[in-house]
BAGU-14350 format. One record per residue (C-alpha): residue in three letters; x, y, z. Coordinates in steps of 0.5 Angstrom, whole numbers, always signed. Layout:
<pts>
ALA_X_Y_Z;
...
</pts>
This chain:
<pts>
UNK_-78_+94_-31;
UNK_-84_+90_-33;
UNK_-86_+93_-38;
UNK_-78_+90_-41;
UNK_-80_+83_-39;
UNK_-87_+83_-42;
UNK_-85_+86_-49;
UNK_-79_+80_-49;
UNK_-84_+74_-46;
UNK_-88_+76_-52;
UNK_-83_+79_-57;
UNK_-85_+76_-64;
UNK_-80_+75_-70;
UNK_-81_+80_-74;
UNK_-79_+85_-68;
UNK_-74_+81_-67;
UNK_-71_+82_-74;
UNK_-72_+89_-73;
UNK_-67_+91_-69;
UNK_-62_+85_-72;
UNK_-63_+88_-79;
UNK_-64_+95_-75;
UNK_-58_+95_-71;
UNK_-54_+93_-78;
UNK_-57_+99_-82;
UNK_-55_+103_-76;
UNK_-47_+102_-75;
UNK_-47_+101_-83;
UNK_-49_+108_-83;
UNK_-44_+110_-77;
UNK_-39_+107_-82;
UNK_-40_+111_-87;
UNK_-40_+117_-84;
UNK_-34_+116_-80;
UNK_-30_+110_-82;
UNK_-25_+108_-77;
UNK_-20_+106_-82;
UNK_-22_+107_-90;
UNK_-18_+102_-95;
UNK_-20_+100_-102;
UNK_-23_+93_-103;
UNK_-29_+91_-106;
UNK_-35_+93_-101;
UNK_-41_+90_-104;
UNK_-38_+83_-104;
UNK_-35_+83_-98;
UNK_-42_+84_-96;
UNK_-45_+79_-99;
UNK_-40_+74_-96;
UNK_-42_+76_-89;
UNK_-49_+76_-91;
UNK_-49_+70_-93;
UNK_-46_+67_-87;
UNK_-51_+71_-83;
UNK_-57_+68_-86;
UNK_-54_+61_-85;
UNK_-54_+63_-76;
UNK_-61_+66_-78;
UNK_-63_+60_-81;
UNK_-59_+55_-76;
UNK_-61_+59_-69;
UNK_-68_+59_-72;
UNK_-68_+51_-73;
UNK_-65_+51_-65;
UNK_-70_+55_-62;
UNK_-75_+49_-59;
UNK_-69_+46_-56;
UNK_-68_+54_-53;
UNK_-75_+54_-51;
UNK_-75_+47_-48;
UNK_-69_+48_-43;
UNK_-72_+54_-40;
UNK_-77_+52_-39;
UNK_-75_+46_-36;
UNK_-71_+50_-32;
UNK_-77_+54_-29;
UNK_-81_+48_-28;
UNK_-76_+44_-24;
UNK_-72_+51_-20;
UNK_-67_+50_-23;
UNK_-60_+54_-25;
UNK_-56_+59_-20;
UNK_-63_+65_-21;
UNK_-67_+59_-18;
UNK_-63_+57_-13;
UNK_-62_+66_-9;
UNK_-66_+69_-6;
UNK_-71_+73_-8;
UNK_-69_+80_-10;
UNK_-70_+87_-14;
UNK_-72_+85_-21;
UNK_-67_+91_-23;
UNK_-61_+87_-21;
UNK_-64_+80_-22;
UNK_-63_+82_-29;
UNK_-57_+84_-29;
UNK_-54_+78_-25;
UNK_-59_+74_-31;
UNK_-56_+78_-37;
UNK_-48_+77_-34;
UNK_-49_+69_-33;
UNK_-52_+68_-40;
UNK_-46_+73_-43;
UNK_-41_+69_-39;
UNK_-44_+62_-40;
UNK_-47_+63_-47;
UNK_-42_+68_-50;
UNK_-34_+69_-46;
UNK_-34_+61_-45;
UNK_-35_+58_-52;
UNK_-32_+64_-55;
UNK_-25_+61_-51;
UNK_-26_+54_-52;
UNK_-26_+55_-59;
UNK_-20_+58_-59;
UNK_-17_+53_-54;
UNK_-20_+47_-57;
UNK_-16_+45_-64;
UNK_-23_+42_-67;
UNK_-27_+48_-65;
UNK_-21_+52_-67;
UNK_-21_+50_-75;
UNK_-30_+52_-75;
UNK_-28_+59_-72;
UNK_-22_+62_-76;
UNK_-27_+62_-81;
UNK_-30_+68_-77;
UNK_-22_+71_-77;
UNK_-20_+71_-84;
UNK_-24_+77_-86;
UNK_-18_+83_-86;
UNK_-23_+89_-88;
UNK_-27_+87_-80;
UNK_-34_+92_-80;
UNK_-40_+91_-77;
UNK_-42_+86_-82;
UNK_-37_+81_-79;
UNK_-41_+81_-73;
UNK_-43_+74_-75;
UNK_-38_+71_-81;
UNK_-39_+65_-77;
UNK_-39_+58_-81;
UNK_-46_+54_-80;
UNK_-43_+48_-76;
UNK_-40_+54_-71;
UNK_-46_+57_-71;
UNK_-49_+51_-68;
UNK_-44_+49_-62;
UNK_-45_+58_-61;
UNK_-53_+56_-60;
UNK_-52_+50_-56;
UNK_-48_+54_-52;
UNK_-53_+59_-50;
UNK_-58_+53_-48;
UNK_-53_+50_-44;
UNK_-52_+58_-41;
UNK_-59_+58_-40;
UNK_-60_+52_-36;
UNK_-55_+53_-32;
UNK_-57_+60_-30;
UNK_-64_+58_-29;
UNK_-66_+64_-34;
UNK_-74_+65_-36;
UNK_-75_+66_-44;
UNK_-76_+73_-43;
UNK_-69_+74_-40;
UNK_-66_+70_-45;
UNK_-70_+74_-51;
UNK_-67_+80_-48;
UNK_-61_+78_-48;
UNK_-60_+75_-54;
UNK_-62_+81_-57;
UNK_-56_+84_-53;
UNK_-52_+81_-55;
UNK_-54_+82_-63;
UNK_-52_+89_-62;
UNK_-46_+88_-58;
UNK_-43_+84_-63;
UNK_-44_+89_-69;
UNK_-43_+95_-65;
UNK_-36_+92_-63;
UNK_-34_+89_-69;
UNK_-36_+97_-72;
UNK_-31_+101_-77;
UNK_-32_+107_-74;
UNK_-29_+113_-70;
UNK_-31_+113_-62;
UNK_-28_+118_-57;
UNK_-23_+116_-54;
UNK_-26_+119_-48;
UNK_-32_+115_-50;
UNK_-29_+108_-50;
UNK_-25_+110_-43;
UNK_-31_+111_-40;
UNK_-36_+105_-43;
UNK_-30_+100_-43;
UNK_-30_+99_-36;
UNK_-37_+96_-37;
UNK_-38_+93_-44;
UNK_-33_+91_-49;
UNK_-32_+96_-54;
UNK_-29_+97_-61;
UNK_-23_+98_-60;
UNK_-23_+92_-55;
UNK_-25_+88_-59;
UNK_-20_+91_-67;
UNK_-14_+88_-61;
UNK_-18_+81_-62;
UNK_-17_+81_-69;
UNK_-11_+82_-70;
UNK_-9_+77_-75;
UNK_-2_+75_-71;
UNK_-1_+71_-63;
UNK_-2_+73_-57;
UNK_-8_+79_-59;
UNK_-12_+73_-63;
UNK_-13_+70_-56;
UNK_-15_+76_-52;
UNK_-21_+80_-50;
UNK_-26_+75_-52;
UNK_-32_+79_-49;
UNK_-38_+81_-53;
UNK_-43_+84_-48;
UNK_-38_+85_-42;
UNK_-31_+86_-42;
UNK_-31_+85_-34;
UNK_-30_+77_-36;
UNK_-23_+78_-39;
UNK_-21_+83_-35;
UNK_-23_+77_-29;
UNK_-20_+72_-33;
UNK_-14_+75_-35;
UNK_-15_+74_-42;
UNK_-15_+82_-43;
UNK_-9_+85_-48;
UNK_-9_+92_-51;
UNK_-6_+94_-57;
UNK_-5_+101_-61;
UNK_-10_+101_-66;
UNK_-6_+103_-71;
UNK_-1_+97_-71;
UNK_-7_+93_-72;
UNK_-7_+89_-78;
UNK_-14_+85_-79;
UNK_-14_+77_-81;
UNK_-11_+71_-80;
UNK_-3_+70_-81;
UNK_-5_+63_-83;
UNK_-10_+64_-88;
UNK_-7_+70_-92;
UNK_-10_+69_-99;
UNK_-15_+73_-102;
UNK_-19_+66_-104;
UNK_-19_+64_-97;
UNK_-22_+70_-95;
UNK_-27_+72_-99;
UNK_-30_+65_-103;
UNK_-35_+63_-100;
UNK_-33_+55_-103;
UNK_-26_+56_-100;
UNK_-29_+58_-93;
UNK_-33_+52_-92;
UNK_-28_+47_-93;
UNK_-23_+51_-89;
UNK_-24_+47_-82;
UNK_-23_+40_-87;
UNK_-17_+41_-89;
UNK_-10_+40_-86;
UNK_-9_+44_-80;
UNK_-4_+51_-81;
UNK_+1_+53_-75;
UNK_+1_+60_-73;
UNK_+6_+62_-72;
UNK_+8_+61_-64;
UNK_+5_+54_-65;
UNK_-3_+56_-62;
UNK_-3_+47_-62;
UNK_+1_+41_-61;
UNK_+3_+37_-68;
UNK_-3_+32_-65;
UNK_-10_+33_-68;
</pts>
């Protein structure tokens, strides 16, 4: 385990764009080898939307990454956090503890805020109007989002008292979580029965983008399905039946124009249907 936490207390740039790019190549391999659910629509641009808006998080969580540094630092300085605060315990299960507050606070929580918070909500449908979801959604995030989703993290950091090397570890966790989830392919259904106890899995997480209430607000993981199945939050659905988007924004220039994108969050607010919000902005 120390040989885990020194390479992550050191990990450099170019190892960390390694397994993002990495892990994308991967699943986009497993994607064509065994696609889930197979429909004709232009890959290429598809792509190059959620790319697009994958540079833009690259771009913003780079520009933040002082802010990150500094509050762990802090953290460590001044004893405080909930890792802080226990006592001393195996380096094994300190991580695990770490791993599971950094996904609760940094991931789980910001995840149900934004679809709970109307003003939050507007930025983060961006990521729901994709109807062809695969393993390039992972980060179809609108940059203002992106920003929010970082603070996030730094609040998680703060608050569970995390070194760097445990939020290194954890960031790049999530990375591949996310586009592992968000995959278009086949998985065993023993396979998913067996890893869905512990992490969430694609088949958890297609229920979540179904593009209609209540699925849209349910299974909100991204590193552990434990938190949804905590907090209630926790739906299955047939795959088969699942229908990918969002039933307020279902035309095509909303969800494959990268202008129309951007301006979604200013424009006047739709309601789905079972009325997620009041009349009231």
């Amino acid at each position: 385990m120390e040989a885990i936490t020194d390479y992550f207390s050191h990990i450099s740039s170019a190892h960390r764009s390694a397994f993002l790019l990495g892990g994308l190549t991967f699943f986009m391999l497993l994607e064509y080898g065994l696609p889930y659910y197979r429909t004709k629509y232009n890959k290429a641009k598809h792509l190059g939307i959620n790319l697009f808006f994958t540079g833009t998080t690259i771009i913003i969580n780079f520009l933040m990454a002082f802010l990150l540094l500094r509050a762990s630092d802090w953290s460590i300085a001044h004893e405080f956090g909930i890792l802080q605060w226990l006592p001393a315990m195996p380096l094994l299960v300190y991580i695990i503890l770490g791993l599971l507050l950094l996904d609760l606070i940094g991931a789980y929580s910001i995840h149900w805020i934004q679809h709970n918070v109307k003003w939050m909500w507007r930025f983060h449908l961006i990521h729901h109007t994709d109807p062809n979801v695969d393993t390039t959604t992972a980060n179809r995030h609108h940059p203002v989002e992106s920003m929010f989703r970082f603070s996030f993290t730094i609040i998680a950091a703060v608050l569970a008292g995390a070194p760097m090397y445990l939020i290194m570890l954890y960031q790049t966790l999530s990375a591949a979580l996310s586009q592992f989830n968000h995959g278009n392919f086949q998985t065993p259904k023993w396979l998913e029965n067996a890893i869905g106890w512990l992490i969430v899995t694609p088949r958890m997480h297609r229920v979540h983008h179904h593009y209609v209430l209540p699925y849209t607000d349910s299974n909100y993981g991204n590193i552990f399905s434990l938190w949804d199945r905590v907090f209630g939050t926790f739906s299955k659905l047939d795959n088969e039946k699942i229908v990918f988007g969002i039933d307020t924004h279902p035309h095509a220039k909303e969800q494959s124009d990268i202008g129309a994108m951007l301006k979604i969050p200013f424009q006047e607010y739709r309601h789905p249907v079972g009325a997620k919000f009041d009349e009231v902005a």
